[in-house]
Biopython code that builds the backbone (N, CA, C, O; Angstrom):
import numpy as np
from Bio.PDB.StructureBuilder import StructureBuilder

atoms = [
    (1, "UNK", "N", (23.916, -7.626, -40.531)),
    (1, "UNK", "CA", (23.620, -8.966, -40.060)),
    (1, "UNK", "C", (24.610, -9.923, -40.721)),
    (1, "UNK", "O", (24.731, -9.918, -41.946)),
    (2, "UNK", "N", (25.415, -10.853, -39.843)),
    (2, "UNK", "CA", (26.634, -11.569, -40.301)),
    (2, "UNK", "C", (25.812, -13.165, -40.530)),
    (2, "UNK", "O", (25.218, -13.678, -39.581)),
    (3, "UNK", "N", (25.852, -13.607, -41.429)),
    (3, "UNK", "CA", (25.313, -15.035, -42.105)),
    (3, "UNK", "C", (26.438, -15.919, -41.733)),
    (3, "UNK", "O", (27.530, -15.966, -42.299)),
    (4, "UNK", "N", (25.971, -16.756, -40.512)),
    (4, "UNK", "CA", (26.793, -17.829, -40.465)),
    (4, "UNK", "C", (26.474, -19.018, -41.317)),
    (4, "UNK", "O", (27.421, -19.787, -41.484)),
    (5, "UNK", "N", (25.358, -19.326, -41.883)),
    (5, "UNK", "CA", (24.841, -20.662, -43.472)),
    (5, "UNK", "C", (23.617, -20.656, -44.086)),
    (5, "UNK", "O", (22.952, -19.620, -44.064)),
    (6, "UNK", "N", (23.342, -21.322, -44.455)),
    (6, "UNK", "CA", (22.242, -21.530, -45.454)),
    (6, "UNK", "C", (22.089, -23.120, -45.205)),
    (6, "UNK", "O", (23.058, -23.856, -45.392)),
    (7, "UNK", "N", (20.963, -23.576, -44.819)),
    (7, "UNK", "CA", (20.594, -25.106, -45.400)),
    (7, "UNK", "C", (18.967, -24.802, -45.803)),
    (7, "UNK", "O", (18.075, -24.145, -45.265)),
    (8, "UNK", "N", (19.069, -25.739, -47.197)),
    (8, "UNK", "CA", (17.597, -25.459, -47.656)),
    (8, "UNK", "C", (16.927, -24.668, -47.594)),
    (8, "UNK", "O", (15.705, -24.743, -47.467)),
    (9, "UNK", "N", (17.856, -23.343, -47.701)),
    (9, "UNK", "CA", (16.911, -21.951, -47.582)),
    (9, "UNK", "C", (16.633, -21.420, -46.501)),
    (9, "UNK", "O", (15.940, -20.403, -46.469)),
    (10, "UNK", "N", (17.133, -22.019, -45.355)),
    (10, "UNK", "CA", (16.807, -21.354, -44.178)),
    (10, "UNK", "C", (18.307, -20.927, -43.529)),
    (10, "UNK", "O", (19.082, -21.727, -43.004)),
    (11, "UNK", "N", (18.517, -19.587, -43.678)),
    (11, "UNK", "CA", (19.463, -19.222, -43.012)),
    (11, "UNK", "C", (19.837, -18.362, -41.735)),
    (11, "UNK", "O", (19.455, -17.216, -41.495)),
    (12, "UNK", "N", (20.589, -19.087, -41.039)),
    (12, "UNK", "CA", (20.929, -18.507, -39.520)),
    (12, "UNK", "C", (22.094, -17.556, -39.484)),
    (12, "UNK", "O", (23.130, -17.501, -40.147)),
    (13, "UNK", "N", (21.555, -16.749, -38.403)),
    (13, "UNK", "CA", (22.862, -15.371, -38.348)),
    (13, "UNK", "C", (23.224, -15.510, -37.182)),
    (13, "UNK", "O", (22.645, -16.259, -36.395)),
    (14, "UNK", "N", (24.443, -14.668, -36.837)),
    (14, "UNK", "CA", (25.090, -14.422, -35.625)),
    (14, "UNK", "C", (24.326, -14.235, -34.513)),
    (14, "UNK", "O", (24.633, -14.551, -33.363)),
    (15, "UNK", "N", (23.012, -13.553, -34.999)),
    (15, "UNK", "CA", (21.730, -13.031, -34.218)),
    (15, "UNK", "C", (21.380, -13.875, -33.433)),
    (15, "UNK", "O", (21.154, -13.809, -32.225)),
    (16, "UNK", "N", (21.317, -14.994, -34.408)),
    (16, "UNK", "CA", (20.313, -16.506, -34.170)),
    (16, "UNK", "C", (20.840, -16.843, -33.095)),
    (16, "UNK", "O", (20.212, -16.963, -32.043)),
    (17, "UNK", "N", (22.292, -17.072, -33.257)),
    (17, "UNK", "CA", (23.140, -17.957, -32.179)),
    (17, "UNK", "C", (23.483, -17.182, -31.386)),
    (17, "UNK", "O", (24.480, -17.645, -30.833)),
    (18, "UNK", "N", (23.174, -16.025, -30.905)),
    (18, "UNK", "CA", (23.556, -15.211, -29.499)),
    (18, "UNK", "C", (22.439, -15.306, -28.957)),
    (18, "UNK", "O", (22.649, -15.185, -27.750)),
    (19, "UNK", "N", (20.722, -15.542, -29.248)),
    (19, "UNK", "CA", (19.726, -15.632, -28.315)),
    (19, "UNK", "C", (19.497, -16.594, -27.999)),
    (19, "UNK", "O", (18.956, -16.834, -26.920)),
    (20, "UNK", "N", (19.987, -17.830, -29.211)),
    (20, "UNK", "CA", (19.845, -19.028, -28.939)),
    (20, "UNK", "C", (20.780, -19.217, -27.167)),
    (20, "UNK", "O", (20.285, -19.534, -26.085)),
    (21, "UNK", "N", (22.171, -18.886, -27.494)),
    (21, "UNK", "CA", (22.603, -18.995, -26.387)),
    (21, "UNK", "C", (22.342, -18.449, -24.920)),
    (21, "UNK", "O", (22.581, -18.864, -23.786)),
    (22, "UNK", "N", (21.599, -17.064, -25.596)),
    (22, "UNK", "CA", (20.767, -16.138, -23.758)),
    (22, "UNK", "C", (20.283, -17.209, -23.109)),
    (22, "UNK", "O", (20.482, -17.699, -21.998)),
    (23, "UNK", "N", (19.153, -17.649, -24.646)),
    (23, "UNK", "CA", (18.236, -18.351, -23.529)),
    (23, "UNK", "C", (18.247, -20.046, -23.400)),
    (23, "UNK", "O", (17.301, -20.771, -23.094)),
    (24, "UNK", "N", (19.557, -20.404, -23.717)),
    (24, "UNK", "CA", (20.079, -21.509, -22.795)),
    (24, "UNK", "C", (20.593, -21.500, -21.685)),
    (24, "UNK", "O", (20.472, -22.236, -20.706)),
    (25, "UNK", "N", (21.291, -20.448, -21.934)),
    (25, "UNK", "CA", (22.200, -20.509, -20.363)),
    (25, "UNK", "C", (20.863, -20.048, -19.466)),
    (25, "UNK", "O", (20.599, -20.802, -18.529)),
    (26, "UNK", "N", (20.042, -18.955, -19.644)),
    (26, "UNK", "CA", (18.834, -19.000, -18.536)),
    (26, "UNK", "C", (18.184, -19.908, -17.859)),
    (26, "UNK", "O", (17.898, -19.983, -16.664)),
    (27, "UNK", "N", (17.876, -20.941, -19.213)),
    (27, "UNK", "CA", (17.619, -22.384, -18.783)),
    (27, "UNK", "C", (18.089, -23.135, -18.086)),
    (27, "UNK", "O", (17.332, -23.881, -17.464)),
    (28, "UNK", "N", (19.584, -23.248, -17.898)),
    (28, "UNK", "CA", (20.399, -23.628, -17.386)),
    (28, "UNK", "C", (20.496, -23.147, -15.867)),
    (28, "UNK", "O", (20.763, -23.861, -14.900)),
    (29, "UNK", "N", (20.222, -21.787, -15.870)),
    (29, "UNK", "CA", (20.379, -21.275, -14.470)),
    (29, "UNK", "C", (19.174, -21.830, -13.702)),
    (29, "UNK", "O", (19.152, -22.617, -12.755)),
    (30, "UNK", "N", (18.113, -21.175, -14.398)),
    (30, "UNK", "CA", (16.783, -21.580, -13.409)),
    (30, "UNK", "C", (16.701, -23.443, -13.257)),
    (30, "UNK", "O", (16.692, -23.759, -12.068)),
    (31, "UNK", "N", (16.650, -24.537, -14.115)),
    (31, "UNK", "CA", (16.698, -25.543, -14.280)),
    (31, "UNK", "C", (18.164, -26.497, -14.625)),
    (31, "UNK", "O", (18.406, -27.196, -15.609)),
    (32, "UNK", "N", (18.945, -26.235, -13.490)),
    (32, "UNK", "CA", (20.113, -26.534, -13.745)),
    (32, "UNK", "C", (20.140, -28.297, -14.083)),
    (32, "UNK", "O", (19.187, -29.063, -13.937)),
    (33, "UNK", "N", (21.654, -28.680, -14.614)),
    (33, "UNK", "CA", (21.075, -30.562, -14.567)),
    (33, "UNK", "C", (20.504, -30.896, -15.554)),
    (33, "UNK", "O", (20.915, -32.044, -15.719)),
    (34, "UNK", "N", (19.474, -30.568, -16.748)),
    (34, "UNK", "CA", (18.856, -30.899, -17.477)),
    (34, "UNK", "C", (19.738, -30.577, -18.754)),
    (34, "UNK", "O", (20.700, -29.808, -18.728)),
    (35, "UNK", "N", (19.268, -31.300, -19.941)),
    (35, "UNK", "CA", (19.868, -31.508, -20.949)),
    (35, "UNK", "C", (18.939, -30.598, -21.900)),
    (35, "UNK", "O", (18.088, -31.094, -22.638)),
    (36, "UNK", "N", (19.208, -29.109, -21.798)),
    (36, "UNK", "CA", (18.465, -28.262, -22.438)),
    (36, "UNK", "C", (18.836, -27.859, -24.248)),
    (36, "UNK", "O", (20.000, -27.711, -24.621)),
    (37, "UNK", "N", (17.950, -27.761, -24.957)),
    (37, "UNK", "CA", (18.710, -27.698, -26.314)),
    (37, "UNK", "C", (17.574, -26.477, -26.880)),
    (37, "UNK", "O", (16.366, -26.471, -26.644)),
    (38, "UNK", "N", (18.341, -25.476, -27.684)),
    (38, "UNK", "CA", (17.413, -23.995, -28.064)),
    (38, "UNK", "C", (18.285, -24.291, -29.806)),
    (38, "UNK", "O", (19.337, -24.827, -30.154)),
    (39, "UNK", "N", (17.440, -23.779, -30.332)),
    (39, "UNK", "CA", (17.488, -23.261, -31.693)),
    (39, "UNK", "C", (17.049, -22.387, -32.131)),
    (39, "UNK", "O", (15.847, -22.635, -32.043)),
    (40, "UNK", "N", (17.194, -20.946, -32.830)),
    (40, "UNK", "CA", (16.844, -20.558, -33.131)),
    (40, "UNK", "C", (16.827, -20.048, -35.185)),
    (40, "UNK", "O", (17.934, -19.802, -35.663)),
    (41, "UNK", "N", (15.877, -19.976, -35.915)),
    (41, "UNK", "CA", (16.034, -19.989, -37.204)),
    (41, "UNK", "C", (15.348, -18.625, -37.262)),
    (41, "UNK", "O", (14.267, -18.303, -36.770)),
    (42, "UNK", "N", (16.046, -18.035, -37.836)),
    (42, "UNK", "CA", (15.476, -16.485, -38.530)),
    (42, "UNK", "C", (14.871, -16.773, -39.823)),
    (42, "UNK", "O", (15.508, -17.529, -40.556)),
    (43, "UNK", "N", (13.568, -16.233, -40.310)),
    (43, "UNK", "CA", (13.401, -15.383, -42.070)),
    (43, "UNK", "C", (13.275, -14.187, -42.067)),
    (43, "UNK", "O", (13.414, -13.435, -41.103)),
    (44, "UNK", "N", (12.952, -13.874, -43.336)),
    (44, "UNK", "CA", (12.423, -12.399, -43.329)),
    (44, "UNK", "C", (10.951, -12.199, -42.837)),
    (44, "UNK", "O", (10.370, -11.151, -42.552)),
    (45, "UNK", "N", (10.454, -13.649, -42.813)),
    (45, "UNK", "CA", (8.584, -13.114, -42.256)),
    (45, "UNK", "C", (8.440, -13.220, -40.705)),
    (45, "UNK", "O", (7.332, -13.129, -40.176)),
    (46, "UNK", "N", (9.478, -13.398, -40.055)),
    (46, "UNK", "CA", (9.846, -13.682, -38.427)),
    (46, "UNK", "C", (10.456, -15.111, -38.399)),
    (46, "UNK", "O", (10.509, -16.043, -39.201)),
    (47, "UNK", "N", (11.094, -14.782, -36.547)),
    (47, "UNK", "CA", (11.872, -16.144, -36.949)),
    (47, "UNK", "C", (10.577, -17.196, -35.467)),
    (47, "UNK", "O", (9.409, -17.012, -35.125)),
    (48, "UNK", "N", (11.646, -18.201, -35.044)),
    (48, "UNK", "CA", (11.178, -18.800, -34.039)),
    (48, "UNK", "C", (12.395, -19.829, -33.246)),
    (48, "UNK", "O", (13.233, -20.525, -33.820)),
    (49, "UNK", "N", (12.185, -19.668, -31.727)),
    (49, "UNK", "CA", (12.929, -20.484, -31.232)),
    (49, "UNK", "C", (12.542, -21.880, -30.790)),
    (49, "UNK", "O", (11.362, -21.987, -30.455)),
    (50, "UNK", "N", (13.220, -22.873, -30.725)),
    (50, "UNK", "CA", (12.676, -24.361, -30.843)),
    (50, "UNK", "C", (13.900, -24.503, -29.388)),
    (50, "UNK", "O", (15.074, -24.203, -29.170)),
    (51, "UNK", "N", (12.731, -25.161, -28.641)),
    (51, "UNK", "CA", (13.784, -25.648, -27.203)),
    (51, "UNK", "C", (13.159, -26.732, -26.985)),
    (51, "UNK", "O", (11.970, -27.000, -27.158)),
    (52, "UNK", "N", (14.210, -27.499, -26.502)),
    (52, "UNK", "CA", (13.791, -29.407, -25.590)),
    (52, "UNK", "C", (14.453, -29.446, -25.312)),
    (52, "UNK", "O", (15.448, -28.767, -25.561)),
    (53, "UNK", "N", (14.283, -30.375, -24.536)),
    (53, "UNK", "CA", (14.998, -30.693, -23.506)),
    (53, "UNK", "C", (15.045, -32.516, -23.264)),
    (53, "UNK", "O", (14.229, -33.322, -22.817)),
    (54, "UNK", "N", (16.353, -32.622, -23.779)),
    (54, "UNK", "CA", (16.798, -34.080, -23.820)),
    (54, "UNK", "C", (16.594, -35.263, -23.102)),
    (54, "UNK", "O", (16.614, -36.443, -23.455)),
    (55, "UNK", "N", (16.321, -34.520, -21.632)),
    (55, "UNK", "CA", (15.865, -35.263, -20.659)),
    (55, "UNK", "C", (14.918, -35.848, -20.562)),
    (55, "UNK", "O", (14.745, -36.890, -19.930)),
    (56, "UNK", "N", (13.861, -34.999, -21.440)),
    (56, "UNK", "CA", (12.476, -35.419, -21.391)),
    (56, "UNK", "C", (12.107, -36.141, -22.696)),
    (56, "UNK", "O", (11.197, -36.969, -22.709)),
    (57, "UNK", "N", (12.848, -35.814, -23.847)),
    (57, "UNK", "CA", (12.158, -35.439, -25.045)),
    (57, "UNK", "C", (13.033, -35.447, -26.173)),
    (57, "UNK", "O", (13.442, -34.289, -26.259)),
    (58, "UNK", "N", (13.452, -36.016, -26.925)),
    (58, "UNK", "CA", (14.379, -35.191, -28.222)),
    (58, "UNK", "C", (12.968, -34.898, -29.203)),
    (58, "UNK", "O", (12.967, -34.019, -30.065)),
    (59, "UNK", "N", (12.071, -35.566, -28.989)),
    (59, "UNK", "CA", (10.772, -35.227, -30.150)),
    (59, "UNK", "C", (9.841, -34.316, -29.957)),
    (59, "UNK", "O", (9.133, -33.810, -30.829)),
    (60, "UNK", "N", (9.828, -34.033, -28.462)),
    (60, "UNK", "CA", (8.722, -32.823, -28.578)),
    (60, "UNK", "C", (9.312, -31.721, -27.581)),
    (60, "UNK", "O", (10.151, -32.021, -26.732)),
    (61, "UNK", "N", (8.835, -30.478, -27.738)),
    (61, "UNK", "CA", (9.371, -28.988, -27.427)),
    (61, "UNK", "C", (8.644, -28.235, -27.168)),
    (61, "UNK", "O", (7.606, -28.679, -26.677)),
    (62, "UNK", "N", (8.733, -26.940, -27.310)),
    (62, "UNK", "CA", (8.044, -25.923, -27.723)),
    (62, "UNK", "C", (8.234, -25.075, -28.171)),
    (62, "UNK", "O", (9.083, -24.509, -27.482)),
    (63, "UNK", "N", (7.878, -24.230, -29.365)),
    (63, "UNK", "CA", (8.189, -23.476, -30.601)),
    (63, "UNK", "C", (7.579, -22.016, -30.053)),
    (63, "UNK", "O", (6.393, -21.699, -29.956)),
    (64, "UNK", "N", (8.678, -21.289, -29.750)),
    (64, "UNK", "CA", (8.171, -19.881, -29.898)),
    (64, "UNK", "C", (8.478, -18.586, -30.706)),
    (64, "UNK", "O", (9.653, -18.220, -30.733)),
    (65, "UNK", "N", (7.640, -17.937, -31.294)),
    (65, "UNK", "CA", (8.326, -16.626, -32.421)),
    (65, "UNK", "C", (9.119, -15.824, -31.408)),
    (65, "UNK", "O", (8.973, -15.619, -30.203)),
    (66, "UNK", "N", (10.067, -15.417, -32.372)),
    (66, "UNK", "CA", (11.210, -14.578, -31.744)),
    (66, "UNK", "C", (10.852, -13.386, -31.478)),
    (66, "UNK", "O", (11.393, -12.570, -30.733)),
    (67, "UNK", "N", (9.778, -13.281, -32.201)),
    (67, "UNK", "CA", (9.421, -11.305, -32.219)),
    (67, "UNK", "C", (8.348, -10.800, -30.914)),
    (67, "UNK", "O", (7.964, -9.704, -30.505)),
    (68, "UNK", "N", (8.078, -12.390, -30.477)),
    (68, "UNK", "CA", (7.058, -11.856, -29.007)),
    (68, "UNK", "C", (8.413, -12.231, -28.150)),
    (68, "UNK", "O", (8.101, -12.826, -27.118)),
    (69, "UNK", "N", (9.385, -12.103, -28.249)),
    (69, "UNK", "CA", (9.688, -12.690, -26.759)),
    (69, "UNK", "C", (10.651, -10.993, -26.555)),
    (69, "UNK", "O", (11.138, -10.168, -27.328)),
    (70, "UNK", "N", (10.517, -11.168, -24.926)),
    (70, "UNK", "CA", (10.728, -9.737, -24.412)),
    (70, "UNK", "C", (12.411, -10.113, -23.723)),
    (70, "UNK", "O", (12.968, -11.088, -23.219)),
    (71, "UNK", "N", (12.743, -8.752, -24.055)),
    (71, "UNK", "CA", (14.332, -9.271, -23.355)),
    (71, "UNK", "C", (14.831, -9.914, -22.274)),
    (71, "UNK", "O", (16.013, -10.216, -22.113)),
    (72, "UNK", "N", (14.100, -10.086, -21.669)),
    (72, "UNK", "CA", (14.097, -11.230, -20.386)),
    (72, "UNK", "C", (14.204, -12.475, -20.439)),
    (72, "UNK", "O", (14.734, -13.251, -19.644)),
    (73, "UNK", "N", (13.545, -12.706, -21.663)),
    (73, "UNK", "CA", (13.114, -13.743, -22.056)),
    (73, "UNK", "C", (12.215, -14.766, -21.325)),
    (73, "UNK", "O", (12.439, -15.975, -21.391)),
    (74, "UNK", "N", (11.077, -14.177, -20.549)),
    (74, "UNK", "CA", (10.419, -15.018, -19.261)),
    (74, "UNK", "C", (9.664, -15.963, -20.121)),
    (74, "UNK", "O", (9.528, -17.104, -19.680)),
    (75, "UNK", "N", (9.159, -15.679, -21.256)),
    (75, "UNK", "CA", (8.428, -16.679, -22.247)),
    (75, "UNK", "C", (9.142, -18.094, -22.374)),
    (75, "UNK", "O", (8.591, -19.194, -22.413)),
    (76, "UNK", "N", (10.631, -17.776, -22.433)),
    (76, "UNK", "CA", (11.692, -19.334, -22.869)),
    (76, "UNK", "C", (11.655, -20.078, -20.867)),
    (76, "UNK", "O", (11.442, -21.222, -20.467)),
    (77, "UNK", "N", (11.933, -18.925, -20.181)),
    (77, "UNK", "CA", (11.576, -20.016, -18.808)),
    (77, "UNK", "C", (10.268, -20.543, -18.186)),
    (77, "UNK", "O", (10.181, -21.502, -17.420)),
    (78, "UNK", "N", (9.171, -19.693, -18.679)),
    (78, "UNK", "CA", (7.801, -20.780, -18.631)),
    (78, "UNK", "C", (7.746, -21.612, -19.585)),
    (78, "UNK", "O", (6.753, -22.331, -19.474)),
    (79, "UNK", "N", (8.474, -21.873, -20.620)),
    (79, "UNK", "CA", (8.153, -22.788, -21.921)),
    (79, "UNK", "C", (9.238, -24.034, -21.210)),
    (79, "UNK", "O", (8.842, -25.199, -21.186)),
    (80, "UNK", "N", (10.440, -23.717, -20.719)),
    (80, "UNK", "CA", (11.284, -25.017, -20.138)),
    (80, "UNK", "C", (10.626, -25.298, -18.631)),
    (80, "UNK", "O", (11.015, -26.418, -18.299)),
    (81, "UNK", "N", (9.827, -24.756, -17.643)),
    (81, "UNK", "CA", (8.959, -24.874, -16.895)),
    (81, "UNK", "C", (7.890, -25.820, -17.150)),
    (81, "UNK", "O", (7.684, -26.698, -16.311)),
    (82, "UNK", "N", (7.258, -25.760, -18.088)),
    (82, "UNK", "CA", (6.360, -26.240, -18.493)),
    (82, "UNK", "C", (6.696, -27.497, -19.525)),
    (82, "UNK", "O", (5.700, -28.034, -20.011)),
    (83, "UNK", "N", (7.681, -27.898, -19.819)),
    (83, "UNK", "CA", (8.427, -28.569, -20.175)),
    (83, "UNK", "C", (8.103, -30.054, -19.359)),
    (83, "UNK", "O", (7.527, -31.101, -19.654)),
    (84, "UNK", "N", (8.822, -29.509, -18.155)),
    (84, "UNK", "CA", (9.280, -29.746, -16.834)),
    (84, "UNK", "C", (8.045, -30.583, -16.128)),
    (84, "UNK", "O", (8.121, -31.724, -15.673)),
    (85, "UNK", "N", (6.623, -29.525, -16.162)),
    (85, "UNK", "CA", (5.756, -30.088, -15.270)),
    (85, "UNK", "C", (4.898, -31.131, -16.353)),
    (85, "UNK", "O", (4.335, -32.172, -16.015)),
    (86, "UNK", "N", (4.944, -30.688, -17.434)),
    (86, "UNK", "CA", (4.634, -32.418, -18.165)),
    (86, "UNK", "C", (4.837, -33.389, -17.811)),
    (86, "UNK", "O", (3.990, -34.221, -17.485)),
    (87, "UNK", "N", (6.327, -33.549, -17.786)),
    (87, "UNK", "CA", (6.904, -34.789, -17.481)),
    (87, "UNK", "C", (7.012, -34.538, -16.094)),
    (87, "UNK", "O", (8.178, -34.468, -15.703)),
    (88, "UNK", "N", (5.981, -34.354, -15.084)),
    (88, "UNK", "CA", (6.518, -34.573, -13.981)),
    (88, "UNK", "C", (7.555, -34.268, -13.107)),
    (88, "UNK", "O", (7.699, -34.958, -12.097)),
    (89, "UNK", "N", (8.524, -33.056, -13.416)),
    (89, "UNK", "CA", (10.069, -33.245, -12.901)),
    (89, "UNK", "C", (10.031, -32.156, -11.837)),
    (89, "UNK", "O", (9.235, -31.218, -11.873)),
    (90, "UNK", "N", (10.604, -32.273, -11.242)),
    (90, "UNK", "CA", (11.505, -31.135, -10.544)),
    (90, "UNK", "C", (11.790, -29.579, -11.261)),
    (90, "UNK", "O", (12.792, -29.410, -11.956)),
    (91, "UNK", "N", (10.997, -28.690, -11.063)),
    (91, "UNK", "CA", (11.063, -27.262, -11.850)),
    (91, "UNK", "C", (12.450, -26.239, -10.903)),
    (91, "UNK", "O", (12.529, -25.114, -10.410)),
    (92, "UNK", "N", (13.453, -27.579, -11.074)),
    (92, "UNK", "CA", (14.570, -26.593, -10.408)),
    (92, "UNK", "C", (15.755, -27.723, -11.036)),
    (92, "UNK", "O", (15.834, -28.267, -12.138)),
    (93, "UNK", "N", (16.681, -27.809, -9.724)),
    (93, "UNK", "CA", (17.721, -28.809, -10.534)),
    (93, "UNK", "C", (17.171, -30.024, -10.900)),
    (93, "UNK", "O", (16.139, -30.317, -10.297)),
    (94, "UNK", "N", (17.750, -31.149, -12.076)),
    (94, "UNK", "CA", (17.666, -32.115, -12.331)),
    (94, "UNK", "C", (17.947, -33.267, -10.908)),
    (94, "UNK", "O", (18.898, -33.042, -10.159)),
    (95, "UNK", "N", (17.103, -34.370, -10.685)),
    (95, "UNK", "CA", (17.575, -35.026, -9.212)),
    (95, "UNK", "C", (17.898, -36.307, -10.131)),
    (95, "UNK", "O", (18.756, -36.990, -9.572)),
    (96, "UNK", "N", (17.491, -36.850, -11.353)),
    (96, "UNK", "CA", (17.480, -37.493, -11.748)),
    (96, "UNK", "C", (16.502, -39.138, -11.618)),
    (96, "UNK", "O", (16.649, -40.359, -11.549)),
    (97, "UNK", "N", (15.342, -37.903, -11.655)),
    (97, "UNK", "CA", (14.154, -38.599, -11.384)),
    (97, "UNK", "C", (13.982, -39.793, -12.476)),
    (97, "UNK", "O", (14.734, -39.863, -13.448)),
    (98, "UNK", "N", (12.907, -40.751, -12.237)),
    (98, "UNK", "CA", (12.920, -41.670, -13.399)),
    (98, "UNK", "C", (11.327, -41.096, -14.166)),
    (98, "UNK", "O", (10.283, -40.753, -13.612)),
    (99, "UNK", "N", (11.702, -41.177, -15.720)),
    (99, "UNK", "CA", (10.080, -40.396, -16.174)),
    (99, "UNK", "C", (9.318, -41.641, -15.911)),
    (99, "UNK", "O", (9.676, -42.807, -15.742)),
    (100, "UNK", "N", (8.264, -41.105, -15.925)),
    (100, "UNK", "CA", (6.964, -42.394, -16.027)),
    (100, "UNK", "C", (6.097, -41.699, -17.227)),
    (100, "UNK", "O", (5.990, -42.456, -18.192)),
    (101, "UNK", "N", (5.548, -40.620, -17.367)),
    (101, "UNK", "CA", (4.497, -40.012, -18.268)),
    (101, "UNK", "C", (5.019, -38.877, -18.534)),
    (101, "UNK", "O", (5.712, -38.252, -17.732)),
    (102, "UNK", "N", (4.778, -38.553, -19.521)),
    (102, "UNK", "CA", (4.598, -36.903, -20.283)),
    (102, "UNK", "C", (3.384, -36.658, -20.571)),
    (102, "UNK", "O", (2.829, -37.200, -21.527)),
    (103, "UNK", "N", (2.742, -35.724, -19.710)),
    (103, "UNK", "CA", (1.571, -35.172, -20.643)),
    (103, "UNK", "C", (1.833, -34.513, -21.796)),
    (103, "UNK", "O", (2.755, -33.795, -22.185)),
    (104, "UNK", "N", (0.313, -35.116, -22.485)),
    (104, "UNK", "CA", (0.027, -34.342, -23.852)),
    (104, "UNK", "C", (1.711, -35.262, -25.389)),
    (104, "UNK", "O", (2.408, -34.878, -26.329)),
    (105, "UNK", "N", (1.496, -36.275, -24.744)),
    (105, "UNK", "CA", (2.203, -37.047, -25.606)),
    (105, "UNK", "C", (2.099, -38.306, -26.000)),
    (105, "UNK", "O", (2.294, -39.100, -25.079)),
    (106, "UNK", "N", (1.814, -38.887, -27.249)),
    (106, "UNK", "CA", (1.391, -40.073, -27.542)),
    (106, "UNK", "C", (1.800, -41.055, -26.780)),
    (106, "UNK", "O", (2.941, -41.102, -26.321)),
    (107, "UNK", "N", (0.795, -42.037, -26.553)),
    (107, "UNK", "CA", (0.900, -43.213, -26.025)),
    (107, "UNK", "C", (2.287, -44.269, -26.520)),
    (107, "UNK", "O", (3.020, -45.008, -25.862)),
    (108, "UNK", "N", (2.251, -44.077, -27.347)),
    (108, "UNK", "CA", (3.632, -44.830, -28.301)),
    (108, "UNK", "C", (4.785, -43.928, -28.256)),
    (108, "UNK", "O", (5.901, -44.301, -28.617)),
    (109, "UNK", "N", (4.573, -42.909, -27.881)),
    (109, "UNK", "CA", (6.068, -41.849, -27.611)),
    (109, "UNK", "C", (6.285, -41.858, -26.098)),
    (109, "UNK", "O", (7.395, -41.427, -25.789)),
    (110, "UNK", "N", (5.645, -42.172, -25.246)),
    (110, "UNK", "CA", (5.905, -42.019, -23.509)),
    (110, "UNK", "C", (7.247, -43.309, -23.514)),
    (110, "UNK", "O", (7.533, -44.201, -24.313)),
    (111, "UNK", "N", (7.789, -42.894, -22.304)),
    (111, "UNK", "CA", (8.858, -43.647, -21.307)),
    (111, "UNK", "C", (8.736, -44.904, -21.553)),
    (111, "UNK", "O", (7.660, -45.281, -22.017)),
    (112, "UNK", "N", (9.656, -45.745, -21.341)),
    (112, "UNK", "CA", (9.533, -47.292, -21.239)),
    (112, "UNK", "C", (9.447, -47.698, -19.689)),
    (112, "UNK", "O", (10.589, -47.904, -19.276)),
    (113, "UNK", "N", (8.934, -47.796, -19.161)),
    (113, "UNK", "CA", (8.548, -47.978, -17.631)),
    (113, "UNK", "C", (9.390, -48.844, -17.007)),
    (113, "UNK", "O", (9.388, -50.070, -17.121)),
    (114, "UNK", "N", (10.341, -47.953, -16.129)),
    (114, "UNK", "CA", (11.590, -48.517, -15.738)),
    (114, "UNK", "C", (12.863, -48.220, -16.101)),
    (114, "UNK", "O", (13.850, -48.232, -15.365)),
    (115, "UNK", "N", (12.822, -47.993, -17.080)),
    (115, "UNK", "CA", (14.370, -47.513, -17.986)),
    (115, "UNK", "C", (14.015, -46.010, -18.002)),
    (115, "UNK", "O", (14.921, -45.425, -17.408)),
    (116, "UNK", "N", (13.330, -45.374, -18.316)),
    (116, "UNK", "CA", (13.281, -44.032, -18.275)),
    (116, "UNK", "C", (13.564, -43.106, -19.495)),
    (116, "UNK", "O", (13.570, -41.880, -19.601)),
    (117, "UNK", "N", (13.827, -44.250, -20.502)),
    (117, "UNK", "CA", (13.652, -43.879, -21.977)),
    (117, "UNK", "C", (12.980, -43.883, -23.200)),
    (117, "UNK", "O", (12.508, -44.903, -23.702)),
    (118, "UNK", "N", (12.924, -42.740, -23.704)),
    (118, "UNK", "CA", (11.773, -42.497, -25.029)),
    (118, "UNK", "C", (12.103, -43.281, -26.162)),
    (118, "UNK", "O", (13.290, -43.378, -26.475)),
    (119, "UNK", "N", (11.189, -43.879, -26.852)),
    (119, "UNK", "CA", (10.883, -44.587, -27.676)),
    (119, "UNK", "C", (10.402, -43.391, -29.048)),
    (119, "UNK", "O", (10.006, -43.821, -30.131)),
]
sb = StructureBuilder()
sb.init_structure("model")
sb.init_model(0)
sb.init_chain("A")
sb.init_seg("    ")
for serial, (resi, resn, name, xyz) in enumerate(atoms, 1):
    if name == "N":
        sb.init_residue(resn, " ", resi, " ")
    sb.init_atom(name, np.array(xyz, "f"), 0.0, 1.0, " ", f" {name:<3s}", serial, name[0])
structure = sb.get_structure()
């Protein structure tokens, strides 16, 4: 396993950043247009991948362990799916809808009504 760094103890490998990238570009395919963002952080007690999607969200995501997800990765395209039908969008290309609501997100974190940006 090749160690690309260390911050504060949490260090990412080559590993990290080749699934990170699978399952962007997947994202990308099924939900083209959107401003998709994956992370993934390895430990030794399991790791987890962190995806949002910019369009909707830089503050909220969804966090999944690396060790359930199956090589397909169908878990990361119902998690950007579901992303998707929160905020209302289009579960295909971006049309460049305007948000109005996100479910399941604070009242003080939703859209500015009209501008289409998070606060």
């Amino acid at each position: 396993m090749y160690t690309i760094g260390s911050i504060d103890g949490n260090v990412w490998t080559a590993n990290d950043e080749i699934l990170a990238k699978r399952a962007a570009d997947m994202l990308n395919q099924h939900y083209p247009n959107y401003l998709w963002a994956v992370n993934v952080n390895s430990t030794p007690s399991g790791g987890v991948m962190i995806i949002k999607n910019f369009s909707v969200s830089y503050r909220y995501g969804y966090v999944l362990h690396t060790e359930k997800l199956d090589n397909k990765l169908k878990k990361v395209m119902r998690a950007g799916g579901d992303i998707l039908e929160r905020a209302k969008l289009n579960r295909g290309r971006w049309l460049e809808e305007e948000l109005k609501h996100i479910d399941g997100v604070p009242d003080r974190h939703q859209p500015i009504p009209s501008l289409g940006i998070i606060i």
